[in-house]
C-alpha positions in Angstrom: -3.8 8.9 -1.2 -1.5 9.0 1.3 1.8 11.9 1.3 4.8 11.6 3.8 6.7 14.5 4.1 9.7 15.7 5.0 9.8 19.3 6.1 7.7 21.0 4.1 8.9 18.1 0.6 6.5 15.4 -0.5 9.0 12.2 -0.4 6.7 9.2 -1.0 3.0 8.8 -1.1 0.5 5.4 -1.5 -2.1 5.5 -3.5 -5.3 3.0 -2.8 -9.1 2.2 -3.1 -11.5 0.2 -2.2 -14.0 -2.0 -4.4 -16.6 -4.1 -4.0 -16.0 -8.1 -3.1 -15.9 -10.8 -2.7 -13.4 -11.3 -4.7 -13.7 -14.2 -7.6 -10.2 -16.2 -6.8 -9.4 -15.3 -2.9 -11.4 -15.7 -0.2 -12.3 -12.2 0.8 -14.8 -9.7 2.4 -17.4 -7.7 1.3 -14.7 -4.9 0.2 -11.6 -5.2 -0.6 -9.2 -2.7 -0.4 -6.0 -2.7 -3.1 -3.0 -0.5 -2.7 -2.7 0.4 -6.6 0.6 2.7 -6.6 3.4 3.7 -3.8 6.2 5.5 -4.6 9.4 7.4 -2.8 12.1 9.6 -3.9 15.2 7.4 -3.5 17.1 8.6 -0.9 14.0 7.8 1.7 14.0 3.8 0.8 15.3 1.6 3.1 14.4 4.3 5.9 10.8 2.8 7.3 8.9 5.3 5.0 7.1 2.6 2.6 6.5 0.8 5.6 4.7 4.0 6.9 2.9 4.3 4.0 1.6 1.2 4.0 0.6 1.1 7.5 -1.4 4.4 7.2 -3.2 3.6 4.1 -3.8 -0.2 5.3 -5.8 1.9 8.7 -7.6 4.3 6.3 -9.1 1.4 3.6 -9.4 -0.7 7.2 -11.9 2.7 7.9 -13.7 2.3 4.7 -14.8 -1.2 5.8 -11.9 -3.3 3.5 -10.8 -6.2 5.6 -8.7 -7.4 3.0 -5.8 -6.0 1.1 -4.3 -6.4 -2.0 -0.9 -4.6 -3.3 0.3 -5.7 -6.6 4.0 -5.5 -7.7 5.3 -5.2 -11.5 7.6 -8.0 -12.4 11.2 -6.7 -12.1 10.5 -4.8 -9.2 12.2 -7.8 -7.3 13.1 -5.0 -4.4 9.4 -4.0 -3.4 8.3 -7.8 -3.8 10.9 -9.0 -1.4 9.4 -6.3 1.1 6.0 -7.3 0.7 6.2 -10.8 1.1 7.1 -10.3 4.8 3.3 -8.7 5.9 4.1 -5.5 4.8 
């Protein structure tokens, strides 16, 4: 888990793992790490934050030997599927 703060406030935080692959439908490494949960409070979107978040917990499953990342998004959520789609 990651937490970005703003002073001393939590105001977002990723949540990930990583599990053993290859996976049985992508092409993927030994261990794949999936983001399973990120979150902000909603004055901090649109700000870089998630992006942060992202980044940092990308590095850290990257340090537990996951090449590969997943993130899933819930249908509806068209906002944090449109930011994805770019790399994120």
């Amino acid at each position: 888990m990651v937490v970005a703060r703003r002073g001393p406030a939590a105001v977002g935080y990723a949540l990930a793992h990583v599990h053993p692959g290859p996976d049985d439908t992508w092409a993927t490494g030994d261990r794949i790490g999936e983001v399973e949960s990120l979150a902000l409070l909603p004055g901090e979107r649109g700000r870089g934050v998630g992006t942060l978040l992202l980044d940092c917990a990308e590095t850290i499953l990257e340090n537990y030997g996951a090449r590969d990342v997943v993130i899933g998004v819930l249908a509806g959520n068209d906002s944090a599927a449109g930011s994805t789609s770019g790399g994120a």
